[in-house]
C-alpha positions in Angstrom: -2.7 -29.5 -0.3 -4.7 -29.1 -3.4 -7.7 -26.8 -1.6 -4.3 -24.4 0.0 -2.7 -24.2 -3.2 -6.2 -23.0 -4.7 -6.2 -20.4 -1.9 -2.8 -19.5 -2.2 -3.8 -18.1 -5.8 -6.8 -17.1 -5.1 -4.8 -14.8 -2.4 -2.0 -13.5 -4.5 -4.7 -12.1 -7.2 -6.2 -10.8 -4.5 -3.4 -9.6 -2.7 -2.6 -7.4 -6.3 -5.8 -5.9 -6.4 -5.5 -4.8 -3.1 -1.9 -3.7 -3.2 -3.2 -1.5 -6.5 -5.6 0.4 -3.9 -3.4 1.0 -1.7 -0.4 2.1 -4.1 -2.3 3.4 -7.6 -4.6 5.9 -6.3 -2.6 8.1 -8.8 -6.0 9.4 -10.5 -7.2 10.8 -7.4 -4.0 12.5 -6.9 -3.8 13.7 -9.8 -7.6 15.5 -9.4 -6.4 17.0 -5.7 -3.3 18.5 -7.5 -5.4 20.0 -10.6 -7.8 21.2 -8.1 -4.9 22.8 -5.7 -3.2 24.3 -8.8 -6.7 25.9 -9.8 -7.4 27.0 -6.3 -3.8 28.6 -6.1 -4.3 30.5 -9.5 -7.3 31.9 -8.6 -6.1 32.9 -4.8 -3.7 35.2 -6.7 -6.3 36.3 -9.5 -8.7 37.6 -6.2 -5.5 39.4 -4.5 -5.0 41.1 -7.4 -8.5 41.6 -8.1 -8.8 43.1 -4.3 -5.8 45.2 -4.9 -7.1 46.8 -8.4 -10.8 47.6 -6.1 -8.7 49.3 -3.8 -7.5 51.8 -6.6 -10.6 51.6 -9.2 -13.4 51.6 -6.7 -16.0 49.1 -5.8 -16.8 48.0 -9.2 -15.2 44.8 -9.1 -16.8 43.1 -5.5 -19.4 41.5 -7.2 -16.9 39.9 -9.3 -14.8 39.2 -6.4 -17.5 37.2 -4.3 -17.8 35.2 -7.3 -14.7 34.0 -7.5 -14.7 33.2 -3.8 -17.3 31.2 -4.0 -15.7 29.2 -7.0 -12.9 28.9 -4.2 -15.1 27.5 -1.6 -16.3 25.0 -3.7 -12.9 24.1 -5.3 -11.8 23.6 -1.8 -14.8 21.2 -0.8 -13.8 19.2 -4.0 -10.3 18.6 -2.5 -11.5 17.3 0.7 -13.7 15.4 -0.7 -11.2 13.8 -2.7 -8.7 13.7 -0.1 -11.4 11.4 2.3 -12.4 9.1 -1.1 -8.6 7.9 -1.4 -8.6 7.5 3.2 -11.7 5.6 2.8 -10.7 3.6 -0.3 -7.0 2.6 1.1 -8.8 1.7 4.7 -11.2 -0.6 2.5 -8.8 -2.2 0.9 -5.6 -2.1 3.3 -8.5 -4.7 5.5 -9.2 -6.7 3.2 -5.3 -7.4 2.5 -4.6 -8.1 6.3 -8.0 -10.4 6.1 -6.5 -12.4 3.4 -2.8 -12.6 4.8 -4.5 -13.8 8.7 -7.1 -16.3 6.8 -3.8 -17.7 4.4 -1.7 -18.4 7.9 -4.7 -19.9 9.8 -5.4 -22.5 6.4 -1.6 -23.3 6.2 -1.4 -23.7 10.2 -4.3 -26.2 10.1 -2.8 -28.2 7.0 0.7 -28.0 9.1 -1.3 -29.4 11.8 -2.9 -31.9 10.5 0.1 -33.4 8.9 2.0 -33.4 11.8 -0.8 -35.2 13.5 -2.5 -38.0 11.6 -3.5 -40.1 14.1 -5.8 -39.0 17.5 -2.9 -40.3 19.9 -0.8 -38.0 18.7 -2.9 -34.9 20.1 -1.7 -35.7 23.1 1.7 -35.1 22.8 3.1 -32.3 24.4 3.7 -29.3 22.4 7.5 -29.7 20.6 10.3 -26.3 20.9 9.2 -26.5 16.9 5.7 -26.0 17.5 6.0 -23.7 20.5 8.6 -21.2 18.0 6.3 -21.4 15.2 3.4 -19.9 17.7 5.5 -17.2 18.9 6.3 -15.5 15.6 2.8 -15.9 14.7 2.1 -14.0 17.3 4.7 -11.6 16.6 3.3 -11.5 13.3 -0.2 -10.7 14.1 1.1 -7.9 16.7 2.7 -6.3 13.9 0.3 -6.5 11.5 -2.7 -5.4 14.0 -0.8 -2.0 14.4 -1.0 -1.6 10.8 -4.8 -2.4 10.5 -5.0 0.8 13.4 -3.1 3.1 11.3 -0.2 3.1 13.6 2.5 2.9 10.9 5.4 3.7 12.7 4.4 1.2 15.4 3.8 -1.8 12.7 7.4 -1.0 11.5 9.0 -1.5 14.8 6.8 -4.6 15.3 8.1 -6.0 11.6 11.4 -5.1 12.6 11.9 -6.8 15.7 10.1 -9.8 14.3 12.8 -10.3 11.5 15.6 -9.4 14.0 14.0 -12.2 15.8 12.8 -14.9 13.2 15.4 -14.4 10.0 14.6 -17.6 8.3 11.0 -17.3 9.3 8.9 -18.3 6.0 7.0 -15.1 6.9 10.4 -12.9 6.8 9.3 -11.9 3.3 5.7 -10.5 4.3 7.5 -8.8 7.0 9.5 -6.7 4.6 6.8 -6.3 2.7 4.4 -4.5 4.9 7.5 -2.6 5.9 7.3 -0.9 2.7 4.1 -0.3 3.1 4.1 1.1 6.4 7.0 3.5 5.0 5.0 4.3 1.8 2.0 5.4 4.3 4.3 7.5 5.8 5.0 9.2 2.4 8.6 8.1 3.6 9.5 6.7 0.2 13.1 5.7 -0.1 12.5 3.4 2.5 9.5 2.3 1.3 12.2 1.4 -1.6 15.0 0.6 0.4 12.6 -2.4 2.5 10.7 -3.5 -0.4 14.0 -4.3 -2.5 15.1 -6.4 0.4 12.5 -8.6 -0.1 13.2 -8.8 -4.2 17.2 -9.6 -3.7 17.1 -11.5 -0.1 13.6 -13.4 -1.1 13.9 -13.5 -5.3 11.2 -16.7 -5.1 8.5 -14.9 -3.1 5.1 -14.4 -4.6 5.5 -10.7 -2.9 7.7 -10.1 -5.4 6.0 -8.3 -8.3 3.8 -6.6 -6.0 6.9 -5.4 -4.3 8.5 -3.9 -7.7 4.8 -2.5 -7.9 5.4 -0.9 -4.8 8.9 0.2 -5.5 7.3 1.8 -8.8 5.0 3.5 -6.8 7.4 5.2 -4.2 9.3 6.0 -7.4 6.6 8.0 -8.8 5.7 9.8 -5.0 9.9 10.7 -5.5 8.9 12.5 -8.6 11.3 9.9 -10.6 8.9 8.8 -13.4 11.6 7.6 -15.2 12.5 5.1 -13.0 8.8 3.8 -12.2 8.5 3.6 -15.9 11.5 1.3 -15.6 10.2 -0.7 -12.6 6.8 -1.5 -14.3 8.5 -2.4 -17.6 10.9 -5.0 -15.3 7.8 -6.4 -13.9 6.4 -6.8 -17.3 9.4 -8.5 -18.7 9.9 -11.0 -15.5 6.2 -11.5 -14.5 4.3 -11.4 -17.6 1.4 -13.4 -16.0 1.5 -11.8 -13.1 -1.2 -9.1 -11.4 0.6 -6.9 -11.1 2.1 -7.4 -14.5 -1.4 -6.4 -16.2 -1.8 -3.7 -13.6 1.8 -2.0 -14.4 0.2 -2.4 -18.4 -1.9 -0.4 -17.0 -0.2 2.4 -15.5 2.0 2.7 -18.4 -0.5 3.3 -20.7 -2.3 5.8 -18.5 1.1 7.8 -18.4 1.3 8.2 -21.7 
């Protein structure tokens, strides 16, 4: 119990690193937007431009391939940007489901192991307990697989059926919680919010928890409510000081000042 209780918080910090990759890649965003804003300005600066050389003459072409060129590269910056944060949230987003299979494997073999002490006991046919536990594993894993593929909307249904299914499963919490993050991959934020805050009222003892306020503050911020994400990370503060994702909502706060 001791060596799963050392995993267990070895996991959470972790799991809050990860869940800052996949939900603080705010600087990046920030870059594409700057970059999108300069690329827009200068767009209409070279229409104009184009329109003055139809009037004044040809003077102003050389100028006019210059700016283009700034354009072209402008727009290589954003892709470039845009495939850092894909690779980075891929990276990361398998390392999370790596530490959330490895978790329920340690926890199954300690379960395991309690249940059978002695070498008789192996033979014992598998109990309705045993035999429910392996099908929402399973369940689990199904769901969480379509995740790891990128199919979002698929991992949702596959969380949703398993909770439907398992209510009081001790992985119910998880469940809700990779709903939100399927959600906030689809940019579908409110109920990215709407799932996550199941989890915080229904769940109020998980570990998810302050990773799931993190998460709420994040689908805050992708509403364009900074207010409220302010508020979020603050409340995360306050009730997990020691906490990840405590010292990472420090963070944020001071990066939006």
């Amino acid at each position: 119990m001791k060596r799963l209780a050392l995993f267990l918080t070895l996991f959470l910090g972790c799991v809050s690193l990860s869940t800052a990759g996949l939900f603080s890649d705010d600087e990046a965003h920030q870059k594409i937007s700057v970059l999108q804003k300069q690329i827009q300005g200068m767009e209409e600066h070279v229409a104009q431009m184009e329109n003055t050389a139809r009037t004044q003459g040809v003077g102003l072409l050389s100028q006019l391939d210059a700016l283009k060129s700034e354009l072209a590269t402008l727009r290589g910056q954003v892709e470039m940007h845009a495939h850092d944060i894909e690779t980075t949230q891929k990276r990361q987003r398998d390392l999370y489901v790596d530490l959330d299979s490895r978790l329920r494997k340690l926890e199954n073999v300690g379960g395991a192991a309690a249940d059978a002490p002695g070498q008789a006991d192996s033979a014992k046919p598998a109990s309705s307990d045993q035999t429910s536990v392996g099908d929402e594993s399973k369940a689990y894993d199904a769901a969480l697989g379509l995740f790891k593929s990128g199919n979002y909307q698929g991992s949702i249904d596959g969380f949703q059926s398993f909770v439907g299914a398992h209510p009081n499963s001790q992985l119910a919490p998880s469940a809700y919680y990779w709903i939100g993050n399927a959600y906030f991959n689809l940019r579908d934020y409110k109920n990215a919010i709407a799932n996550q805050q199941k989890l915080v009222s229904q769940y109020p003892n998980s570990p998810k928890v302050p990773d799931a306020l993190l998460n709420i503050a994040s689908s805050q911020q992708g509403l364009g409510d900074a207010s409220a994400a302010r508020k979020t990370l603050r409340n995360i503060i306050d009730k997990y000081p020691l906490s990840n994702a405590a010292d990472l909502a420090k963070k944020r706060l001071a990066s939006n000042k």
